[in-house]
matplotlib code that plots the C-alpha trace (Angstrom):
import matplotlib.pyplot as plt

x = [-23.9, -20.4, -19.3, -21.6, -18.6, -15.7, -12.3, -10.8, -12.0, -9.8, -10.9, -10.3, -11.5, -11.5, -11.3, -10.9, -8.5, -10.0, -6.1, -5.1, -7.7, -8.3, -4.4, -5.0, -8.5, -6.6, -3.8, -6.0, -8.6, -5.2, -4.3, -3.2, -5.6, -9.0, -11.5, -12.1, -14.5, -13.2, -14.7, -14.5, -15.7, -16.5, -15.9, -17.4, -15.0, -16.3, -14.0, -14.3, -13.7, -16.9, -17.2, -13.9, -14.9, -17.8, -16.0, -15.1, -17.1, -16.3, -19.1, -16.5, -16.4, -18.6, -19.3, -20.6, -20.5, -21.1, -20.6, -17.0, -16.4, -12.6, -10.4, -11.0, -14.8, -14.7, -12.6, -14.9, -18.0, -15.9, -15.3, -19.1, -19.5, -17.1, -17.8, -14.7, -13.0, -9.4, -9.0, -6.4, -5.8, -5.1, -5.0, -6.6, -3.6, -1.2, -0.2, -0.6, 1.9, 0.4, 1.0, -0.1, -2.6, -2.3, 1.1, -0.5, -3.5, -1.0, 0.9, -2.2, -3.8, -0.7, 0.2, -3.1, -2.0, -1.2, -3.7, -1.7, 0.6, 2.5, 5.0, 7.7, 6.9, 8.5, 7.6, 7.6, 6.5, 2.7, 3.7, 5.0, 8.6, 10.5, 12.3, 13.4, 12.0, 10.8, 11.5, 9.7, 11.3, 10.7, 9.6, 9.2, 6.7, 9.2, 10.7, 7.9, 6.5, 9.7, 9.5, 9.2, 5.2, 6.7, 7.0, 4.7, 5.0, 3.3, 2.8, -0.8, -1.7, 0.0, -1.6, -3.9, -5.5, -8.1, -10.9, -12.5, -9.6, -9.6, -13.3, -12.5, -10.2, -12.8, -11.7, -9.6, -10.1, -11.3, -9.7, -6.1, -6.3, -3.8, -2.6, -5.1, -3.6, -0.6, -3.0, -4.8, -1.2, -0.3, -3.8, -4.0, -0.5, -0.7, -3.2, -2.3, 0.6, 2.4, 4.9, 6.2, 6.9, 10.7, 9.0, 7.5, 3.7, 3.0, 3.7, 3.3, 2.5, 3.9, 1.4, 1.0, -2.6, -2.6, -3.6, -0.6, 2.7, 6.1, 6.2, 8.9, 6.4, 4.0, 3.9, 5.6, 2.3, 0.9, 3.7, 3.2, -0.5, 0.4, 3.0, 1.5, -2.1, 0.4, 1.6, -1.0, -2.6, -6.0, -6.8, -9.8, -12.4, -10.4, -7.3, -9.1, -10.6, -6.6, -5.3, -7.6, -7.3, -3.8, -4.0, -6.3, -4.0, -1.1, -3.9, -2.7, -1.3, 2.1, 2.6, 1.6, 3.9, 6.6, 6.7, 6.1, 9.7, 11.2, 10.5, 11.2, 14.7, 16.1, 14.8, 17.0, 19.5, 18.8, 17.5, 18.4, 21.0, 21.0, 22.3, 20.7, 17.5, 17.3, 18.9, 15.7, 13.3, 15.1, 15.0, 11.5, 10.9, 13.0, 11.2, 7.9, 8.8, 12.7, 13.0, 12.9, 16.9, 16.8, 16.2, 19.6, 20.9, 19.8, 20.6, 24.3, 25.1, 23.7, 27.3, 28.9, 30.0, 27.6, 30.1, 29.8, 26.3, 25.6, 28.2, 26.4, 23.1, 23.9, 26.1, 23.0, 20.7, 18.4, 17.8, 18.4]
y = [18.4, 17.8, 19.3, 18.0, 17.8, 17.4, 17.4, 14.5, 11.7, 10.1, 6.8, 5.4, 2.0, 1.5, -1.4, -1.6, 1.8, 3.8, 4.5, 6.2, 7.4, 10.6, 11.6, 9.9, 12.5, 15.1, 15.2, 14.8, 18.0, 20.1, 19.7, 22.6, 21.9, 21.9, 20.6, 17.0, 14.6, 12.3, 8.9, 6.6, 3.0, 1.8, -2.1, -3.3, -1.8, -2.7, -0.8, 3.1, 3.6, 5.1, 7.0, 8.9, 9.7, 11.2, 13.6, 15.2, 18.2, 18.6, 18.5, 17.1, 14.1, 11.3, 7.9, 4.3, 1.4, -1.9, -5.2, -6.9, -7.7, -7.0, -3.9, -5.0, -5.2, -2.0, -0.6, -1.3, 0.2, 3.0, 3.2, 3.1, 6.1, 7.8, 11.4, 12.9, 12.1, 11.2, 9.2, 9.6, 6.3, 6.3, 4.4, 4.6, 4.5, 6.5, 10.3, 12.9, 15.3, 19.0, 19.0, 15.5, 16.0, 19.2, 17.8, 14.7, 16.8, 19.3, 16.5, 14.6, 17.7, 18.9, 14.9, 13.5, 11.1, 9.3, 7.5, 6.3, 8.5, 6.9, 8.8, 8.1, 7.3, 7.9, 4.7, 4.9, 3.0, 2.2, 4.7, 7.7, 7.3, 8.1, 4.4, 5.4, 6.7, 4.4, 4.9, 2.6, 0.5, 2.8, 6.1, 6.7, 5.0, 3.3, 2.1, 0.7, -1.2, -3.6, -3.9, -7.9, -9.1, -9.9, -6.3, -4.4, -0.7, 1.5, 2.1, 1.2, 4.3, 7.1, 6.2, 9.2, 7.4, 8.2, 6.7, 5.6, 3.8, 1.6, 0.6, -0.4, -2.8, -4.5, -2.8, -4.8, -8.6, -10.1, -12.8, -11.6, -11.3, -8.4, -8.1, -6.7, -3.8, -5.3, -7.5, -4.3, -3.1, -5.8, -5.8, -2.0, -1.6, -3.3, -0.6, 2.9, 5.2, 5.6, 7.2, 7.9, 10.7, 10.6, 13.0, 11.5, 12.5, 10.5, 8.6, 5.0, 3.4, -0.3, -1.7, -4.9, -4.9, -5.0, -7.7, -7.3, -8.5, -9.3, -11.0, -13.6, -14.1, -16.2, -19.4, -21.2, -22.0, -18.8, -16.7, -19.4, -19.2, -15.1, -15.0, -17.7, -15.5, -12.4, -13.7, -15.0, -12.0, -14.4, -15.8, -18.5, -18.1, -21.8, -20.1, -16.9, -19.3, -20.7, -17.6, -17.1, -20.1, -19.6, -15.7, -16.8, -19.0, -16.4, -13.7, -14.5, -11.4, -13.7, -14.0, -10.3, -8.5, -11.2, -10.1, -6.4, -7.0, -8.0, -6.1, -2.7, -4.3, -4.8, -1.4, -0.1, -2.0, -2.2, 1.3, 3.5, 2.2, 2.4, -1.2, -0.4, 0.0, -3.0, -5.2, -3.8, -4.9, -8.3, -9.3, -8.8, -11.2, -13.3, -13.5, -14.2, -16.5, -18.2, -20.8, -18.2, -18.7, -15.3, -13.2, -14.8, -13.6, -10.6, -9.6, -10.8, -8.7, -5.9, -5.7, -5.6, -2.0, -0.4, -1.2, -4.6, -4.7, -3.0, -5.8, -8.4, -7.7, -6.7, -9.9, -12.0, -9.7, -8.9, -12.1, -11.7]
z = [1.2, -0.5, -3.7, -6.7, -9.6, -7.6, -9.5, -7.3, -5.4, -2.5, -2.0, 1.0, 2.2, 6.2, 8.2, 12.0, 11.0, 14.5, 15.7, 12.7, 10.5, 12.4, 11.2, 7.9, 7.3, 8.8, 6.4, 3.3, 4.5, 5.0, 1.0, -0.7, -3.8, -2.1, -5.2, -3.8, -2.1, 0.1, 0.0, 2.8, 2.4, 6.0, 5.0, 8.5, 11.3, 14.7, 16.5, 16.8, 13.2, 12.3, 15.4, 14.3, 11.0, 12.5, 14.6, 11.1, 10.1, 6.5, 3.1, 1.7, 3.3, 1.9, 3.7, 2.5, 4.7, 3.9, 5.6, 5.6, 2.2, 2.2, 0.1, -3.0, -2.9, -0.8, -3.4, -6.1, -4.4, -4.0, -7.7, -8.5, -6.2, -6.9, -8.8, -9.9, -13.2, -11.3, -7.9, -5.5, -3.7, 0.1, 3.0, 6.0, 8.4, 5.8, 5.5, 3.2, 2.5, 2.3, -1.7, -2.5, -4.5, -6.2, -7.6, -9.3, -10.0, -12.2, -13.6, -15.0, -16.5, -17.8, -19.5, -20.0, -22.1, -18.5, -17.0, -13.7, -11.8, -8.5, -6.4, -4.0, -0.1, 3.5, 5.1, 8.7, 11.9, 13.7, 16.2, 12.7, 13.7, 9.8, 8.4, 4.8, 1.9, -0.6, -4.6, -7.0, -9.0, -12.5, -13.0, -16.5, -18.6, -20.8, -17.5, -15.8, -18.8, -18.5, -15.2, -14.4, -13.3, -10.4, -8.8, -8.4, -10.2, -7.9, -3.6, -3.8, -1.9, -4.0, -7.2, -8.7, -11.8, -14.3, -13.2, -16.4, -16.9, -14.2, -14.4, -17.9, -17.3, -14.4, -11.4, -9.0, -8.9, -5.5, -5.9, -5.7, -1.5, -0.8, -4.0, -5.3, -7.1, -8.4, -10.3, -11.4, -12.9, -14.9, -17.2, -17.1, -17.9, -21.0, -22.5, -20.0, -19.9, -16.5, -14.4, -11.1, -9.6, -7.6, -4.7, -1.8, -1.7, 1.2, 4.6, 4.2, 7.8, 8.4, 10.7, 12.4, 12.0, 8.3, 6.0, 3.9, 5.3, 4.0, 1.4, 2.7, 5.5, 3.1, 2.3, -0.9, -1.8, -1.4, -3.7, -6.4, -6.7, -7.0, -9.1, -11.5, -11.4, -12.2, -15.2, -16.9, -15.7, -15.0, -11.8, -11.0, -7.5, -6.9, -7.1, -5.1, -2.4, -1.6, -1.5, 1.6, 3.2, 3.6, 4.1, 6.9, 8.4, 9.1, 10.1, 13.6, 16.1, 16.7, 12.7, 11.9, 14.8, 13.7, 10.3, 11.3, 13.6, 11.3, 8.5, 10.3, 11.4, 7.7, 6.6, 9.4, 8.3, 4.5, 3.7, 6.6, 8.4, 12.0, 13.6, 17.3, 16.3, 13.8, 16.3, 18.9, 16.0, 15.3, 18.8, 19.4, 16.0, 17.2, 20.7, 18.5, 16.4, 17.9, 14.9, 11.8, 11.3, 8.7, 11.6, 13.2, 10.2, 10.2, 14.0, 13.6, 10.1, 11.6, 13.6, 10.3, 8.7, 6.4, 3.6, 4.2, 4.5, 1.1, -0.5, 0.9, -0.2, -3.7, -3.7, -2.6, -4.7, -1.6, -0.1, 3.3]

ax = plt.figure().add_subplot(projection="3d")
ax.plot(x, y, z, "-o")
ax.set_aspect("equal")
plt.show()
């Protein structure tokens, strides 16, 4: 049986997540602060998810399955189970760090006038290899409440939050497809106190196979729809049902690989600058997808010095 009154809850929604969940369960069970339940959301995997998650022995392992409803209803089902008082977000193809959740647990005990605490990330490749380390946009609360609606505050899956909290303020919309917490931040944010921690707690996985991808990926049409739902902080099942449509369209493997290319090629050139490997990732977008002229772009600055590089992104304020 897992613990009755458990201090934390990691919820974890799963989805076809059978090549990395085993390393994703592995690092949360090897936490220094032990008082948690971990609560997987099986949201209709029909590969070997389940099956991996079952080769786990541990009470404190807890899973629900249900049929594919997507993150944001698996989410919310989650929420409903969920018996601690704080909830540690994670994703099923992510990492851990060893102190993860003791650190966050410290910080909101110690501050609990916070409701929401983020973190830093490593972001690395589908196959683990380190990229960059990621530092959100503001740290302290006064910082992140100025923050323009259109970024998002927090890496979705290092947010520890009060749990209360978040079921107050609805839980995360279903309509917002993949951004599902960002539109969680802007109506909790108005009301909770936040931070950010500046050490990474976790690995953040870019994967091909997610539903997210870059966000210069999607359509016009798409980011309008968001960033119009984002600032009026509302969003209609019409506006939901679009959102989809389009979503669905670019859910093909050439699209998501494309994007994944090319988004580890400028964080190798961007954020962690080694030329050879973001030309490797820029060819192979440009193989999938030859008429995409940024990844030209891209490929030919990357024989630029680093210098240069920095001047010309700053210049074009991150645009390529």
């Amino acid at each position: 049986m897992p613990p009755d009154n458990p201090k934390v809850t990691v919820l974890m929604p799963a989805y076809n997540a059978g090549k990395y969940i085993g390393e994703a369960i592995s690092s949360v069970l090897s936490q220094t602060f032990t008082d948690f339940e971990l609560l997987i959301i099986n949201d209709g995997s029909t590969d070997n998810t389940l099956e991996v998650i079952n080769s786990f022995h541990d009470r404190r392992i807890v899973v629900i399955s249900q049929e594919n409803k997507g993150v944001s209803a698996a989410l919310n089902l989650g929420l409903e189970h969920a018996r601690a008082t704080y909830i540690a977000r994670f994703d099923a193809d992510d990492i851990c760090l060893p102190d993860r959740l003791k650190v966050q647990y410290q910080f909101i005990t110690n501050y609990p006038d916070y409701s929401i605490i983020g973190s830093a990330a490593e972001y690395m490749d589908a196959d683990g290899h380190y990229i960059f380390t990621h530092h959100p946009e503001g740290h302290l609360n006064e910082e992140i409440q100025q923050l323009q609606y259109t970024i998002c505050p927090f890496i979705h899956s290092s947010v520890f939050y009060k749990k209360d909290a978040v079921v107050k303020s609805g839980g995360y919309n279903e309509h917002a497809y993949t951004y599902e917490d960002h539109f969680l931040w802007v109506n909790l944010l108005r009301n909770e106190k936040a931070c950010n921690l500046s050490q990474a707690l976790i690995k953040v996985r870019l994967n091909p196979e997610s539903v997210t991808i870059d966000e210069k990926w999607r359509t016009r049409k798409f980011r309008a729809i968001k960033y119009s739902t984002l600032k009026n902080r509302n969003i209609t099942a019409a506006e939901g049902d679009k959102l989809y449509q389009i979503g669905g369209k670019q859910y093909s493997s050439k699209i998501k690989y494309g994007a994944y290319y090319a988004l580890c090629g400028k964080k190798f050139l961007l954020n962690n600058y080694q030329p050879e490997k973001a030309r490797t990732n820029m060819l192979r977008a440009i193989l999938l997808h030859p008429l995409r002229l940024d990844n030209y772009l891209l490929y030919t600055v990357s024989y630029f010095p680093e210098r240069f590089i920095n001047w010309l992104h700053n210049l074009t304020q991150g645009k390529f």
